[in-house]
N, C-alpha and C positions, 0 to 999 in steps of 0.2 A: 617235285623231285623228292625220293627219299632213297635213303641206304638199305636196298634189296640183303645185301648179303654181304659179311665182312668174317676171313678167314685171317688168323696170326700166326704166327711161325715164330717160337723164341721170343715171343715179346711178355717180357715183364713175369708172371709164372707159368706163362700159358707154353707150352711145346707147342703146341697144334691145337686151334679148334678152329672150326667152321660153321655159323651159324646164321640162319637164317630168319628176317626182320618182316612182318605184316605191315603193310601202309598203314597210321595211324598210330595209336599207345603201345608199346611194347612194355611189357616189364621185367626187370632183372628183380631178381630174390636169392636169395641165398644165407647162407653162415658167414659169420666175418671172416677173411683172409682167404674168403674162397674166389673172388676175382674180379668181384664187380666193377669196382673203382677203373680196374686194371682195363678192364674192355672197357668201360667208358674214356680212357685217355687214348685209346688205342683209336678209336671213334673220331675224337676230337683232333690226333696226330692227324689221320687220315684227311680232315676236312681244310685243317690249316697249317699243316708239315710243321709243328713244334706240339714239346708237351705243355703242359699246364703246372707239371710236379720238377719238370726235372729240366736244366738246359743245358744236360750235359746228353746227346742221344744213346752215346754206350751204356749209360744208365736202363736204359730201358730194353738191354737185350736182357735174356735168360742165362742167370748165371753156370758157369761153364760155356759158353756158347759164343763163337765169333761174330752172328749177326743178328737180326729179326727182319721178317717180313710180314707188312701190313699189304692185303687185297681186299679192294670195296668194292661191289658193282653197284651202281647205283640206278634208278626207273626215274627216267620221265615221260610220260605218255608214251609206257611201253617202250620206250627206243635206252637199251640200256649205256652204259659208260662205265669204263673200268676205271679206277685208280689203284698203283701199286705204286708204294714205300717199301726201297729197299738200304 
């Protein structure tokens, strides 16, 4: 089983993204403060409904912003599964 595809809404500095994961090594790259950390909690919310930074959840919306939403779809032999955190 792995994490096909994981969309945020509001969460942490992200508005919006949508991105899409290959079976096997991904990697994230970037500049500092540009978001890595952030989808990797986003990641780990999604697996285990709590952060690892924070245990407060309003913490982790976008500021100005009343909520976030986390969507994963995840593959196992082909047969996918959605999870959504809202």
């Amino acid at each position: 089983m792995y994490l096909k595809n994981i969309k945020l809404t509001n969460f942490r500095n992200y508005s919006y993204i949508d991105i899409d994961f290959e079976n096997g090594i991904n990697i994230l790259y970037g500049k500092n403060g540009n978001g890595k950390t952030n989808l990797l909690e986003a990641i780990y919310f999604l697996g285990i409904t709590k952060s690892h930074r924070s245990f407060i959840d309003n913490n982790l919306t976008k500021k100005n912003e009343n909520f976030f939403l986390l969507n994963g779809r995840l593959l196992d032999n082909s047969i996918p599964t959605t999870l959504e955190i809202y």
